[in-house]
C-alpha positions as CSV (number, residue, x, y, z in Angstrom):
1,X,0.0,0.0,0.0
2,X,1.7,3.1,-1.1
3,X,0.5,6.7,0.9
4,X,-1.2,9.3,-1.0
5,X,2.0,11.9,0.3
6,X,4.2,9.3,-1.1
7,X,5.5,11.2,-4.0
8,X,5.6,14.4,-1.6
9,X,8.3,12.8,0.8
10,X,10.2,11.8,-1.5
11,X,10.1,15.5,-3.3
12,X,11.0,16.7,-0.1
13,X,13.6,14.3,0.4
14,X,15.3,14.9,-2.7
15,X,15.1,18.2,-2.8
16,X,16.7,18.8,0.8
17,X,19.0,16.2,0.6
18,X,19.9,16.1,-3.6
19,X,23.9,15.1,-2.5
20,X,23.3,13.0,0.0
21,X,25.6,9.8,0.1
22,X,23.6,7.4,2.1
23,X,19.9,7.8,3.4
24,X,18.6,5.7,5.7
25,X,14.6,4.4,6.4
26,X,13.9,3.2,9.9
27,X,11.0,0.4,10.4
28,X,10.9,0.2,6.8
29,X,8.1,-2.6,7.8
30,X,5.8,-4.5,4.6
31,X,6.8,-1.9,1.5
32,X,9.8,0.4,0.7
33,X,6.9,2.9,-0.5
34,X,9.5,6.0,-0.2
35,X,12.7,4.4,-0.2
36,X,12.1,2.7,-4.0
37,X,11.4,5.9,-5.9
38,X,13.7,7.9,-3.2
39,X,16.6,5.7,-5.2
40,X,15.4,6.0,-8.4
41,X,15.7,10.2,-8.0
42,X,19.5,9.6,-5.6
43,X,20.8,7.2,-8.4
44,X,24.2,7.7,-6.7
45,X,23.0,8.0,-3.0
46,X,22.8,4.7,-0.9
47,X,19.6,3.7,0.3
48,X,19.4,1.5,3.8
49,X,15.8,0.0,4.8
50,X,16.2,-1.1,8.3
51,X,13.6,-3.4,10.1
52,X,13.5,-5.3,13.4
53,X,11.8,-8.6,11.3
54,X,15.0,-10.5,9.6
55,X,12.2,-12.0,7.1
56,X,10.9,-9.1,5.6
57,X,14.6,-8.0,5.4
58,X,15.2,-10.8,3.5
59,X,12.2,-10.5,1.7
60,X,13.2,-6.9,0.4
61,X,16.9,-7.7,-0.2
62,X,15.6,-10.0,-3.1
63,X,12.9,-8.2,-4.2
64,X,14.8,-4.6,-4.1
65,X,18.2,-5.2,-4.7
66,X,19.1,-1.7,-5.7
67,X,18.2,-1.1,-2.0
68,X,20.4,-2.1,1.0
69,X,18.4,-3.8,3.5
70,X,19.2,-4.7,6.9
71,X,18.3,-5.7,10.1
72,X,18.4,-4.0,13.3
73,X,16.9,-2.5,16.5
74,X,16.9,1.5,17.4
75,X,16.7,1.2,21.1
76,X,19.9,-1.3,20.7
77,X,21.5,0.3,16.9
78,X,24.7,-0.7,15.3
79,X,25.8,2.9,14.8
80,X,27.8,1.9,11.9
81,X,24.9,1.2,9.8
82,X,23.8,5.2,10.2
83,X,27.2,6.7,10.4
84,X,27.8,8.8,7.3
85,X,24.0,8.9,6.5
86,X,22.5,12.4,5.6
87,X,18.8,11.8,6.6
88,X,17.3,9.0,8.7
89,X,13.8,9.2,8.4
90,X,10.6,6.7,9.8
91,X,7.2,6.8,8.1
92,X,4.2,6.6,10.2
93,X,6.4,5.0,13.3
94,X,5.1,3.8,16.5
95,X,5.2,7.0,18.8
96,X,7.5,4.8,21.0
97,X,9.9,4.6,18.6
98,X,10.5,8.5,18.1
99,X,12.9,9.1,20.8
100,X,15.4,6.3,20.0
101,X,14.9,8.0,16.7
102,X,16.1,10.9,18.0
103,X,18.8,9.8,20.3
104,X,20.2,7.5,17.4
105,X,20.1,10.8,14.8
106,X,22.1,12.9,17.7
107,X,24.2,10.1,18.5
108,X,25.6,10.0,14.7
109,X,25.3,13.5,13.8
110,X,22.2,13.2,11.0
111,X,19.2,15.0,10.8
112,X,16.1,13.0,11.0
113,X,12.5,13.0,9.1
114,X,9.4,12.1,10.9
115,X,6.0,11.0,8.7
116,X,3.6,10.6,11.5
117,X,0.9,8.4,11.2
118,X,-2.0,11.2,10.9
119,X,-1.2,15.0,10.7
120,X,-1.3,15.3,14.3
121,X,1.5,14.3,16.3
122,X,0.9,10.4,16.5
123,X,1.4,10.5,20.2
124,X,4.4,11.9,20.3
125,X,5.1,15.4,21.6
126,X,7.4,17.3,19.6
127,X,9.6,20.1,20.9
128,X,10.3,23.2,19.4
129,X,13.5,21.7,17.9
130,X,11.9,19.9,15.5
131,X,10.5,21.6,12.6
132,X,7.1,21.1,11.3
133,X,6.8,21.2,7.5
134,X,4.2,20.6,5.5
135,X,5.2,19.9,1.8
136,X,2.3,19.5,-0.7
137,X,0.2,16.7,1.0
138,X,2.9,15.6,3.0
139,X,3.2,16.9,6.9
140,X,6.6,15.7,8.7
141,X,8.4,16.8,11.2
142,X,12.2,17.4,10.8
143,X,15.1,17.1,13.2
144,X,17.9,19.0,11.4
145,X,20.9,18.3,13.8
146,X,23.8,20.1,12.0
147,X,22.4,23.7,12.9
């Protein structure tokens, strides 16, 4: 199931980050709905889909190979994987998840992209470091570390 602000992510995406060298999507989950067309604009950029469930890792590995998929866990990363990276972003993740998302972007110096899962704040309460931004139909909120 692709989301109607799709295309709008990944126009915001690739207009803010247009020299990135490596990207990476957090809880990439059943479809790499962004991350697929994200890579097809960043021809040269590397895109990482990370997921907690090794099967669906697998799953995207062979059916996306232009995509670099791999498993791991933000409340216990392998900073490695995000060193480097641009952008991490999460769409529509579990309002639990947004503060590991945080501390991991901080941790490794990379600004970080929230989708929430409705235009309010999907449970999470923002502070005023994050920027809200809404872009066409898309409404994220956006961490930009390296300020």
């Amino acid at each position: 199931m692709t989301l109607l602000d799709t295309e709008d992510i990944v126009d915001f995406i690739t207009s803010n980050y247009s020299n990135a060298k490596k990207i990476v999507e957090i809880g990439v989950g059943n479809l790499p709905s962004v991350a697929i067309p994200l890579k097809m604009r960043l021809t040269t950029t590397t895109v990482i889909v990370v997921d907690v469930d090794t099967t669906r890792i697998r799953e995207i590995e062979q059916e996306h190979p232009e995509l670099v998929a791999t498993e791991d866990d933000v409340f216990q990363p392998e900073y490695a994987i995000y060193r480097g990276a641009s952008l991490i972003y999460a769409i529509r993740p579990p309002p639990e998840l947004i503060p590991a998302i945080s501390k991991l972007s901080k941790a490794v110096n990379t600004d970080v992209l929230i989708r929430p899962l409705s235009s309010e704040e999907a449970g999470f309460n923002f502070s005023s470091k994050w920027k809200f931004v809404r872009h066409n139909k898309a409404t994220l909120y956006w961490l930009k570390v390296s300020q």
